[in-house]
C-alpha positions in Angstrom: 206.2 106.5 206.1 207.5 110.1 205.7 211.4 110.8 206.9 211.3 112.8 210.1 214.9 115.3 210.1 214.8 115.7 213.5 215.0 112.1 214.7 218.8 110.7 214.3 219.5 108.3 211.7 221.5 104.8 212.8 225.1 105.3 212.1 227.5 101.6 211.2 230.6 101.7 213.0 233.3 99.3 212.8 234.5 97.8 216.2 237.3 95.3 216.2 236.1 93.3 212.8 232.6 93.3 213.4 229.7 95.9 212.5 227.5 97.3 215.3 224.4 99.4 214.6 223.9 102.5 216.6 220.7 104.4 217.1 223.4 108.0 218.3 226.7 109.2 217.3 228.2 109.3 220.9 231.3 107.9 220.1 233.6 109.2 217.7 234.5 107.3 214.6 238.1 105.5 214.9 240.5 106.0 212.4 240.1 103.7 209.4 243.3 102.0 209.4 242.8 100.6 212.4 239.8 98.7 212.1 240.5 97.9 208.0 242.9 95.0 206.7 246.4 97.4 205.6 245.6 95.9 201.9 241.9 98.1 202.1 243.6 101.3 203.2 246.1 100.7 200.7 243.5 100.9 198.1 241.9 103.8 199.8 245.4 105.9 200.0 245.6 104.8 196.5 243.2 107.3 195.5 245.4 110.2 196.5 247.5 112.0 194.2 251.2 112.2 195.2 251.2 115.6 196.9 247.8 114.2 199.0 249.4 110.8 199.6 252.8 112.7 201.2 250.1 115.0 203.4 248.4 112.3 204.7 251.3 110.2 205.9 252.2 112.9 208.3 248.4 112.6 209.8 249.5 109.6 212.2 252.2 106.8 212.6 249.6 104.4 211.6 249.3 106.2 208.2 252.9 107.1 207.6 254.1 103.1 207.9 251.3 102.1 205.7 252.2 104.4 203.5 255.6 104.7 203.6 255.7 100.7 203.4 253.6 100.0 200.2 256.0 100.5 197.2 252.9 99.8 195.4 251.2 103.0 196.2 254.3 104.8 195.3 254.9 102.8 191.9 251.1 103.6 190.8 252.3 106.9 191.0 255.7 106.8 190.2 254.4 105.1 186.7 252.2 108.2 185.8 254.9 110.3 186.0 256.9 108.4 183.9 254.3 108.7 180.8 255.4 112.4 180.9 259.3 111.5 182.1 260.1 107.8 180.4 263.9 108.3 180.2 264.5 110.1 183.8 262.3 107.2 185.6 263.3 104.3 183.6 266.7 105.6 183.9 266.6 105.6 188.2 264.6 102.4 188.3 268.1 100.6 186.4 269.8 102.9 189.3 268.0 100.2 191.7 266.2 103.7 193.3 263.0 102.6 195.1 259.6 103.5 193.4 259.0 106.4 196.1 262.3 108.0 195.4 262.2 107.7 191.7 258.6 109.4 192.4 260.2 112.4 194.6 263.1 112.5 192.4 260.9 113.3 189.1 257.8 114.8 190.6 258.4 118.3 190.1 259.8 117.6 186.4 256.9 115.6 185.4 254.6 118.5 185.9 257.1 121.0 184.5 257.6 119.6 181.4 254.1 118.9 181.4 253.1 122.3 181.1 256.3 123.2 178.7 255.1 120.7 175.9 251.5 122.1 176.6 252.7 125.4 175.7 251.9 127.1 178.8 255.3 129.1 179.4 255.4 129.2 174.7 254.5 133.6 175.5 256.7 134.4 178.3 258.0 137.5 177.5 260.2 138.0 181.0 261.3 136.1 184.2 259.1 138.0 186.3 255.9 136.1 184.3 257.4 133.1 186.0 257.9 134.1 189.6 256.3 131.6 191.7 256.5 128.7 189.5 258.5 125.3 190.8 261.5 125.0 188.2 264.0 122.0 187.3 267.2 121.4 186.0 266.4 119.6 182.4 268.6 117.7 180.4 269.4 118.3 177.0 267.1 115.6 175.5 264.1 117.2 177.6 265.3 120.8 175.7 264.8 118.9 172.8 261.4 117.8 173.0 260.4 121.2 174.4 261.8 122.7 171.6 260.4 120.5 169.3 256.6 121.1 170.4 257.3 125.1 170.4 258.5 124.7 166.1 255.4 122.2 165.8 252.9 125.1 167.4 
């Protein structure tokens, strides 16, 4: 039996907890998190990285309280920025800050230092070279390290 393109395929759709085949796609598809447990599109906004997962809670109400609700979406994320940021996170967490705003909060730094101690900004030779770029306050510690990893290149 060959496959013929021009006939339509069945499409699964979910309808209140329960599968239904369909021979056409007259309907459209309904939004996941309304016919998933929260728990499942939790995992699925778990995929996201932090700049997707703060896009897609302004797609609907739905989305925003799931998301906005499951510290643990925000403390996956929250603990790979602290592998970059250890001291800044740990240090809000003993503040009693929630994982999202610890993850807002050190965001920006995360990825800046990031690309310091990679030696991405080790051959700027003026300001304009860095026009565009998101910068942070750092404290002296974070200096520090920088400066470390530019004497160790």
């Amino acid at each position: 039996m060959q496959h013929d393109p021009t006939r339509t395929s069945p499409v699964f759709f979910l309808y209140g907890r329960q599968p239904s085949l369909l021979a056409t796609c007259d309907t459209p598809p309904q939004n996941f998190a309304e016919t998933l447990p929260t728990e499942m599109s939790v995992r699925i906004f778990g995929e996201l990285d932090p700049e997707s997962l703060c896009c897609a809670s302004q797609t609907c109400k739905l989305w925003h309280y799931i998301i906005e609700e499951s510290e643990q979406l925000w403390r996956r994320q929250c603990l790979l920025v602290r592998a970059i940021c250890q001291r800044e996170v740990d240090s809000d967490r003993r503040d009693g800050l929630s994982w999202k705003v610890t993850l807002v909060r050190n965001y920006t730094r995360s990825c800046l230092k990031r690309d310091w101690l990679r030696g991405r900004y080790s051959h700027v030779r003026s300001a304009e070279e860095l026009r565009g770029r998101k910068m942070t306050p750092l404290d002296a510690e974070t200096w520090g390290e920088i400066l470390q990893a530019e004497l160790d290149r």
